[in-house]
N, C-alpha and C positions, 0 to 999 in steps of 0.2 A: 478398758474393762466395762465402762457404763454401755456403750454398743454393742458389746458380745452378749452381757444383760436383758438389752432390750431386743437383739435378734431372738434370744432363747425364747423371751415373752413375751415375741411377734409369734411364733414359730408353736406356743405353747396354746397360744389363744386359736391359730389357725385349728390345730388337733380337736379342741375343743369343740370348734364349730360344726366339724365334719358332722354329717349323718351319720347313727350305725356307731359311732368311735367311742366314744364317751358319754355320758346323757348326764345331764345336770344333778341326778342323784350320784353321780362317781360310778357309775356302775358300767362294765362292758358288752354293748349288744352281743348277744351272739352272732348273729348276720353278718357281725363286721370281716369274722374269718372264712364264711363259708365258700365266697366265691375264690380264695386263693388255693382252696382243698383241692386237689386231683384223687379223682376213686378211679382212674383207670389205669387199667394194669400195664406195669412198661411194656414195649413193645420188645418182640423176641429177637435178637441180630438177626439178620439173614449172614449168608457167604461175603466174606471180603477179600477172601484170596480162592483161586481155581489154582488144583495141580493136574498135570497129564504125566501118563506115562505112557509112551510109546514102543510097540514091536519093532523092535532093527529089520524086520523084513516084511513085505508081503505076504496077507492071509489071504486064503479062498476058501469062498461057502459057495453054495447054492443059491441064483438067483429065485426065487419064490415065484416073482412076477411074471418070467420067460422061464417057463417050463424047467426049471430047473439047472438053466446053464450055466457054466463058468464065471462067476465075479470075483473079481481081485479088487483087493483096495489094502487101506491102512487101517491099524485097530491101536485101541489104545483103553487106557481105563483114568476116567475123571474123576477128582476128589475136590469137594468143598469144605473150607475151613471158615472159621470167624477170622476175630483180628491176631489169633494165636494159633500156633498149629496144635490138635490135641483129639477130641473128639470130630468124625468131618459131620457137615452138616446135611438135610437133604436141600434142595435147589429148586427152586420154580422160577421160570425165565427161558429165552431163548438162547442156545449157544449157537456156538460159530466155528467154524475149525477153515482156516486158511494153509496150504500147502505152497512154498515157493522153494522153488531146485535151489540149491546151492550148488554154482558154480566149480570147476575145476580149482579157479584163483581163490576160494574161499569165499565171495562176496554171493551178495544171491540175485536171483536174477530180478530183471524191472517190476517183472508182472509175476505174480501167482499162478502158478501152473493149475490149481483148482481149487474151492473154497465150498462149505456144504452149510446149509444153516437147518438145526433140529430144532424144531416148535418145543415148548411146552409139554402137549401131551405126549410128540412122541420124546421125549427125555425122560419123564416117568415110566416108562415102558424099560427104561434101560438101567435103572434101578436095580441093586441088588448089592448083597454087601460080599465083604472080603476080610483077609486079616488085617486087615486098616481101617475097617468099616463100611459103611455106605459108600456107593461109590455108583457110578454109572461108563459100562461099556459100550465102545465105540468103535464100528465097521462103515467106515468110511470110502463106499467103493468108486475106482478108478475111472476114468470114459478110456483116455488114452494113456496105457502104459506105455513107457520107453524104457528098455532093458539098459540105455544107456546111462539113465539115473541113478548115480551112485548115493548121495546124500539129498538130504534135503530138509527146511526148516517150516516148523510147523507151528501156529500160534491159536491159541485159544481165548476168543474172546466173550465171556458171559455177561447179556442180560437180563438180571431178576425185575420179575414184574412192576416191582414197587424197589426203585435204586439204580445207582447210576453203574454202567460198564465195569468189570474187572477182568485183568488179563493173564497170560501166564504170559512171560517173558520167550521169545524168538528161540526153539531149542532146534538143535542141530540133531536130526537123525541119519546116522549113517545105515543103509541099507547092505544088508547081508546076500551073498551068495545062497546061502544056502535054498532049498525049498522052499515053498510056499506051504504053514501046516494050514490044515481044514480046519476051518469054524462047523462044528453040529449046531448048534442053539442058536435058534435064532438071535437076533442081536439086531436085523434091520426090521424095524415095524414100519409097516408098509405105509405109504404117503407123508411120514413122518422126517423123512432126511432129505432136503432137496439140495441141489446144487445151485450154487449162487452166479 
Protein backbone atom coordinates (compact mmCIF):
# COMPACT_ATOMS: atom_id res chain seq x y z
CA UNK A 1 0.00 0.00 0.00
CA UNK A 2 2.79 2.49 1.00
CA UNK A 3 4.28 2.07 -2.75
CA UNK A 4 1.09 2.55 -4.61
CA UNK A 5 0.94 5.90 -2.13
CA UNK A 6 4.12 6.91 -3.17
CA UNK A 7 3.65 6.23 -7.03
CA UNK A 8 0.33 8.35 -6.81
CA UNK A 9 2.71 11.18 -5.10
CA UNK A 10 5.49 10.57 -7.65
CA UNK A 11 2.99 10.67 -10.44
CA UNK A 12 1.02 13.78 -8.56
CA UNK A 13 4.16 15.93 -8.12
CA UNK A 14 5.22 15.14 -11.86
CA UNK A 15 1.48 16.79 -13.12
CA UNK A 16 2.19 19.55 -10.99
CA UNK A 17 5.46 20.32 -12.52
CA UNK A 18 4.16 20.39 -16.09
CA UNK A 19 3.98 23.67 -17.86
CA UNK A 20 0.46 24.87 -18.89
CA UNK A 21 -1.01 21.97 -16.27
CA UNK A 22 -1.59 23.33 -13.02
CA UNK A 23 0.22 26.69 -11.74
CA UNK A 24 0.89 27.00 -8.23
CA UNK A 25 -2.35 29.07 -7.58
CA UNK A 26 -4.44 25.63 -8.37
CA UNK A 27 -5.71 27.08 -11.28
CA UNK A 28 -5.85 25.47 -15.08
CA UNK A 29 -4.10 27.21 -17.98
CA UNK A 30 -6.16 27.42 -20.66
CA UNK A 31 -3.23 26.60 -23.33
CA UNK A 32 -3.10 23.30 -21.50
CA UNK A 33 -6.12 22.12 -23.91
CA UNK A 34 -5.77 24.07 -26.90
CA UNK A 35 -3.32 21.98 -28.92
CA UNK A 36 -5.47 18.61 -28.28
CA UNK A 37 -8.55 20.77 -30.09
CA UNK A 38 -9.16 19.66 -33.69
CA UNK A 39 -11.40 22.55 -35.61
CA UNK A 40 -11.12 20.68 -38.83
CA UNK A 41 -14.05 19.33 -40.30
CA UNK A 42 -14.01 15.41 -40.76
CA UNK A 43 -13.13 14.39 -43.92
CA UNK A 44 -15.96 13.25 -46.31
CA UNK A 45 -15.71 9.11 -47.24
CA UNK A 46 -14.93 8.68 -50.61
CA UNK A 47 -16.29 5.28 -52.58
CA UNK A 48 -15.34 1.89 -50.88
CA UNK A 49 -17.17 -0.34 -52.99
CA UNK A 50 -17.63 0.02 -57.28
CA UNK A 51 -20.73 -1.95 -58.88
CA UNK A 52 -20.98 -2.54 -62.79
CA UNK A 53 -23.62 -3.60 -64.46
CA UNK A 54 -23.21 -4.94 -67.70
CA UNK A 55 -25.28 -5.45 -71.41
CA UNK A 56 -25.41 -9.33 -72.18
CA UNK A 57 -24.56 -8.17 -75.76
CA UNK A 58 -22.73 -5.81 -78.03
CA UNK A 59 -23.53 -2.07 -78.59
CA UNK A 60 -22.84 0.10 -81.68
CA UNK A 61 -22.44 3.96 -81.90
CA UNK A 62 -20.83 5.99 -84.14
CA UNK A 63 -17.11 6.39 -84.18
CA UNK A 64 -16.84 10.53 -83.95
CA UNK A 65 -13.18 10.21 -84.63
CA UNK A 66 -13.32 8.24 -88.33
CA UNK A 67 -15.93 9.84 -89.83
CA UNK A 68 -18.46 8.20 -88.36
CA UNK A 69 -17.91 4.53 -88.62
CA UNK A 70 -18.94 1.39 -87.28
CA UNK A 71 -17.68 0.84 -83.44
CA UNK A 72 -18.76 -2.08 -81.48
CA UNK A 73 -17.66 -2.60 -77.85
CA UNK A 74 -19.24 -3.33 -74.31
CA UNK A 75 -21.21 -0.82 -72.26
CA UNK A 76 -22.18 -0.94 -68.87
CA UNK A 77 -23.18 1.48 -66.13
CA UNK A 78 -20.90 2.30 -62.78
CA UNK A 79 -22.09 2.93 -59.39
CA UNK A 80 -20.20 4.05 -56.34
CA UNK A 81 -21.15 3.27 -52.72
CA UNK A 82 -19.34 4.12 -49.09
CA UNK A 83 -18.90 1.34 -46.76
CA UNK A 84 -22.82 0.59 -47.03
CA UNK A 85 -24.88 0.36 -50.02
CA UNK A 86 -27.54 3.29 -49.85
CA UNK A 87 -26.94 6.59 -51.49
CA UNK A 88 -24.02 5.96 -54.44
CA UNK A 89 -21.48 8.48 -54.25
CA UNK A 90 -19.68 10.64 -57.11
CA UNK A 91 -15.99 9.31 -57.90
CA UNK A 92 -12.78 11.05 -58.69
CA UNK A 93 -9.94 8.69 -59.63
CA UNK A 94 -8.93 6.59 -62.40
CA UNK A 95 -10.88 3.34 -63.58
CA UNK A 96 -9.88 0.42 -65.25
CA UNK A 97 -12.25 -2.12 -67.03
CA UNK A 98 -10.20 -5.47 -67.87
CA UNK A 99 -12.10 -7.93 -70.35
CA UNK A 100 -10.88 -11.90 -70.32
CA UNK A 101 -12.95 -14.71 -72.55
CA UNK A 102 -14.13 -17.19 -70.47
CA UNK A 103 -13.48 -20.33 -71.92
CA UNK A 104 -15.75 -23.09 -73.22
CA UNK A 105 -14.51 -25.30 -69.79
CA UNK A 106 -15.61 -22.33 -67.71
CA UNK A 107 -12.08 -21.22 -66.62
CA UNK A 108 -10.93 -17.97 -68.33
CA UNK A 109 -8.23 -17.54 -70.38
CA UNK A 110 -4.37 -16.58 -69.32
CA UNK A 111 -4.30 -13.25 -70.83
CA UNK A 112 -7.01 -10.41 -71.03
CA UNK A 113 -8.40 -10.19 -74.42
CA UNK A 114 -8.59 -6.17 -73.70
CA UNK A 115 -8.41 -3.72 -70.90
CA UNK A 116 -9.21 0.20 -71.26
CA UNK A 117 -8.20 2.84 -68.52
CA UNK A 118 -10.57 6.29 -68.18
CA UNK A 119 -8.69 9.28 -66.74
CA UNK A 120 -10.24 11.43 -64.23
CA UNK A 121 -11.54 14.01 -66.45
CA UNK A 122 -12.89 11.76 -68.85
CA UNK A 123 -15.06 9.87 -66.07
CA UNK A 124 -16.69 13.00 -65.12
CA UNK A 125 -17.96 13.35 -68.59
CA UNK A 126 -19.71 10.18 -68.08
CA UNK A 127 -21.67 11.20 -64.98
CA UNK A 128 -25.28 11.25 -64.92
CA UNK A 129 -27.85 9.92 -62.79
CA UNK A 130 -30.46 7.14 -62.88
CA UNK A 131 -33.10 5.44 -60.83
CA UNK A 132 -30.18 4.34 -58.48
CA UNK A 133 -28.66 7.68 -58.69
CA UNK A 134 -25.39 8.86 -59.71
CA UNK A 135 -23.88 6.64 -61.74
CA UNK A 136 -21.43 6.73 -64.82
CA UNK A 137 -21.79 4.96 -68.34
CA UNK A 138 -19.66 3.10 -70.07
CA UNK A 139 -18.71 2.18 -74.05
CA UNK A 140 -15.95 0.43 -74.04
CA UNK A 141 -15.13 -0.11 -77.81
CA UNK A 142 -13.66 -3.41 -79.24
CA UNK A 143 -10.15 -3.38 -81.87
CA UNK A 144 -11.00 -7.17 -82.48
CA UNK A 145 -14.18 -8.72 -82.33
CA UNK A 146 -14.62 -12.47 -82.55
CA UNK A 147 -18.20 -13.66 -83.14
CA UNK A 148 -16.82 -16.75 -81.64
CA UNK A 149 -16.98 -15.30 -78.02
CA UNK A 150 -19.71 -16.52 -76.24
CA UNK A 151 -18.99 -15.19 -72.56
CA UNK A 152 -16.68 -13.45 -71.03
CA UNK A 153 -15.44 -12.01 -67.56
CA UNK A 154 -15.12 -8.56 -66.88
CA UNK A 155 -13.48 -6.78 -63.77
CA UNK A 156 -13.50 -3.18 -62.61
CA UNK A 157 -10.79 -1.83 -60.85
CA UNK A 158 -11.05 2.04 -59.28
CA UNK A 159 -8.51 4.53 -58.30
CA UNK A 160 -9.70 7.58 -56.24
CA UNK A 161 -7.17 10.21 -56.21
CA UNK A 162 -6.47 10.22 -52.57
CA UNK A 163 -7.20 6.07 -51.42
CA UNK A 164 -6.16 2.90 -52.07
CA UNK A 165 -7.63 0.47 -55.14
CA UNK A 166 -11.32 -1.05 -55.02
CA UNK A 167 -12.73 -3.62 -57.04
CA UNK A 168 -15.66 -5.32 -58.24
CA UNK A 169 -15.40 -8.96 -58.12
CA UNK A 170 -14.58 -11.18 -61.68
CA UNK A 171 -18.40 -11.15 -63.13
CA UNK A 172 -19.26 -13.61 -65.79
CA UNK A 173 -21.02 -12.13 -68.90
CA UNK A 174 -22.74 -14.05 -71.07
CA UNK A 175 -23.13 -12.53 -74.58
CA UNK A 176 -26.36 -12.57 -76.42
CA UNK A 177 -27.28 -13.43 -80.05
CA UNK A 178 -29.33 -11.19 -80.47
CA UNK A 179 -28.51 -7.51 -82.33
CA UNK A 180 -26.24 -5.23 -81.53
CA UNK A 181 -28.79 -1.92 -80.26
CA UNK A 182 -27.38 1.70 -81.13
CA UNK A 183 -26.02 3.97 -78.67
CA UNK A 184 -27.21 7.90 -79.79
CA UNK A 185 -25.44 9.83 -76.90
CA UNK A 186 -22.55 10.20 -76.82
CA UNK A 187 -20.94 8.29 -74.14
CA UNK A 188 -17.08 8.22 -75.50
CA UNK A 189 -15.37 11.65 -74.67
CA UNK A 190 -12.80 11.91 -77.03
CA UNK A 191 -9.11 11.11 -75.71
CA UNK A 192 -10.54 10.24 -72.44
CA UNK A 193 -10.70 6.11 -72.88
CA UNK A 194 -7.48 4.46 -73.89
CA UNK A 195 -6.62 1.06 -74.14
CA UNK A 196 -4.18 -0.43 -71.88
Amino acid sequence: MNRRLANVAALTAVLFALPGCVGGDGKISRSFHAPFVDHAPPAAPGPQQVVALWENRLVETEDTVNQGAKLVGYAGRVHFFGSKFGTPLPAKGTLTVTVTEVLPDGKTAPMPMEAWEIDPVALQKLASSDRIGLGYTLFLPITNHRPDVKRISIQVKFVPENGSPIYTPHETVSLSDDGAPRITAAVVPAGGVRKK
